[in-house]
N, C-alpha and C positions, 0 to 999 in steps of 0.2 A: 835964408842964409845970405849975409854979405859976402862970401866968397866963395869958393871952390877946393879951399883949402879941408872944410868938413867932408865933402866926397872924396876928396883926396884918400883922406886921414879912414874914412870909412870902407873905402876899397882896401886899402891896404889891410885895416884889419880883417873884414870879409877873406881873403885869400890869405893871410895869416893861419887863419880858423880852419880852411877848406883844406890850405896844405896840400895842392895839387900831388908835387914832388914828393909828398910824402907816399903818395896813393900808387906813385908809380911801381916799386917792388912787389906792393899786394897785389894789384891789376898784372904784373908780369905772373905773379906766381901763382893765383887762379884760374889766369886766361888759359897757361901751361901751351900743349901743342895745336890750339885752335889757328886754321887760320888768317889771311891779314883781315880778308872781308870780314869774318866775325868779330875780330879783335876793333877795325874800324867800327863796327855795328856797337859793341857793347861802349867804348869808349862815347862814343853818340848817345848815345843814352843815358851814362851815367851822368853824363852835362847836360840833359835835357832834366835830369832829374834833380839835381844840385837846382838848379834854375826855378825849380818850379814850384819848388818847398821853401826857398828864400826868398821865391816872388812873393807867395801866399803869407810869408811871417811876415814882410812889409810892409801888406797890405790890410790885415786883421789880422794883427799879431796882438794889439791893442784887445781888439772883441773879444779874443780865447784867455787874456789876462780876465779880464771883465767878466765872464761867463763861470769864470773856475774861483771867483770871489780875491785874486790874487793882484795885491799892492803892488805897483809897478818897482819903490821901493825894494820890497819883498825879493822880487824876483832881481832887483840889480845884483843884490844880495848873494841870491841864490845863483843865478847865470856867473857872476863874476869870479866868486870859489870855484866854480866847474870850467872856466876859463881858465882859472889862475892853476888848477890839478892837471889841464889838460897840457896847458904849457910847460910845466915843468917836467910833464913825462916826454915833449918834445927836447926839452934842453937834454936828457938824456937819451936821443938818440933812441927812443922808443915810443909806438902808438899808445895812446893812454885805452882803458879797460870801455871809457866814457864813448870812446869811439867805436873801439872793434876790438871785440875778444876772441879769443882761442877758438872756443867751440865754435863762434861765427862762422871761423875762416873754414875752419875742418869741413862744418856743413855746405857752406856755399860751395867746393873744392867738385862736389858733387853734383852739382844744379848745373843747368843746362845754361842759365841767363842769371848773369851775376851784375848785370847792371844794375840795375833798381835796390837791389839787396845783395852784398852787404856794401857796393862799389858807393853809389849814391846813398844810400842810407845804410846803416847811420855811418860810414864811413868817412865820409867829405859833409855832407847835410847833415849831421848828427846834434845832439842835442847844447852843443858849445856855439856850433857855428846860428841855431836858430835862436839861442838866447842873446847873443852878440845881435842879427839883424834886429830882432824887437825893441831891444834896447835901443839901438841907433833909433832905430824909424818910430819911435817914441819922442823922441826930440824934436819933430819937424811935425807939421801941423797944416802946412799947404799942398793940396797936391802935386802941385808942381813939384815940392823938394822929397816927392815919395817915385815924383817919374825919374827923379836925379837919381838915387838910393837903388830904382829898377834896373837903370841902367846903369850900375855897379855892379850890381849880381850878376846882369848879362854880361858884361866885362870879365867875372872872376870865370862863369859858366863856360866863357869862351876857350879863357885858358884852362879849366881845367880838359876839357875836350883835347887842345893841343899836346897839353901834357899826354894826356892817356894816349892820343893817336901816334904819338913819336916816344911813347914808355921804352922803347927796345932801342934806339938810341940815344936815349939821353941814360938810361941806366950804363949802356957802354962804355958813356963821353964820362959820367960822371963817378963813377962807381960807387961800392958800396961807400966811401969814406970823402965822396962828395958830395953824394944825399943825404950821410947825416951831417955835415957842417950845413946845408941848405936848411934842414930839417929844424938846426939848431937855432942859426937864426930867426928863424919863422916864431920860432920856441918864445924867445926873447925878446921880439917886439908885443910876440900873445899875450904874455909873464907879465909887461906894463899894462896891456889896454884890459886885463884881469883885472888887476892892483889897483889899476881907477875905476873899474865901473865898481868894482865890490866898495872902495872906500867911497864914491856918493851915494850908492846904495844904504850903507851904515851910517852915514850923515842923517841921509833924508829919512831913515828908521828912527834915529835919535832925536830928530826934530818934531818927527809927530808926537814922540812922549812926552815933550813937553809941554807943561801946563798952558796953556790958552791957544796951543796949534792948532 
């Protein structure tokens, strides 16, 4: 890449996708009366695990396309509708179904270590945010522009950890009708980089069918 601009643009989506601020009410409202040492411990964790599932998609993210018989095309396709559903249930101010459902939350309410499941997956790491890295890290080709893209993830990972580690003040500072204008935003920039990766996905679908591609 001639610039810095693409990581730029790729972080930003990454943590669009993750939605720290989003994860904040869910992580208040599981963690419930545990205390900070614990609440410290799960937030660590759940950014160890965001990290470590978007390390793995941009690194052979390409091999499990390849392994599952699936057109990169295909999947812009498919990632990009589940991007462009996910953000529009962000623009209203709600987690989509794609991320974390009902029954999830009830379940995990009762589990001892809610990091890994449902906090880090599929909550934050879910299946938007690993179609979104593949895609990216599909575009680059040198390893060097896969160690840039790494340390994006470890960037988003970081703050998602912050977010979680300071959840009980930033829910205070910001309340509920400051996380979802946050939430909304996030929504909205999601809602375009959806709207492009599905529209070159359905390019590059419609170019294979043509005659001598």
């Amino acid at each position: 890449m001639e610039t810095y601009t693409y990581y730029l643009q790729a972080f930003i989506g990454m943590l669009a996708i993750v939605n720290p601020l989003g994860a904040v009410p869910v992580f208040l409202a599981l963690a419930g009366e545990r205390g900070h040492h614990e609440k410290a411990g799960i937030a660590r964790v759940a950014a160890l695990t965001v990290f470590l599932v978007l390390l793995v998609s941009v690194w052979i993210g390409d091999e499990i396309l390849k392994f599952f018989g699936i057109s990169v095309a295909a999947f812009r396709v498919g990632g990009g509708l589940l991007i462009l559903l996910m953000a529009i249930a962000m623009l209203h101010a709600r987690q989509s179904h794609a991320a974390h459902t009902e029954d999830e939350a009830e379940e995990a309410a009762g589990q001892e270590s809610i990091a890994v499941v449902p906090l880090g997956i599929p909550l934050m790491a879910g299946p938007g945010a690993i179609s979104l890295v593949i895609v990216t890290a599909h575009q680059v080709h040198a390893w060097l522009d896969r160690v840039w893209l790494s340390l994006c993830v470890a960037g988003v990972a970081v703050l998602v950890w912050l977010a979680l580690h300071l959840a009980e003040p930033i829910g205070s500072a910001l309340g509920v009708t400051g996380l979802n204008i946050m939430i909304r935003i996030m929504g909205l920039l999601l809602a375009a980089i959806g709207a492009q990766i599905l529209f070159e996905g359905g390019v590059a679908l419609v170019l294979q069918l043509l005659p001598g591609s």
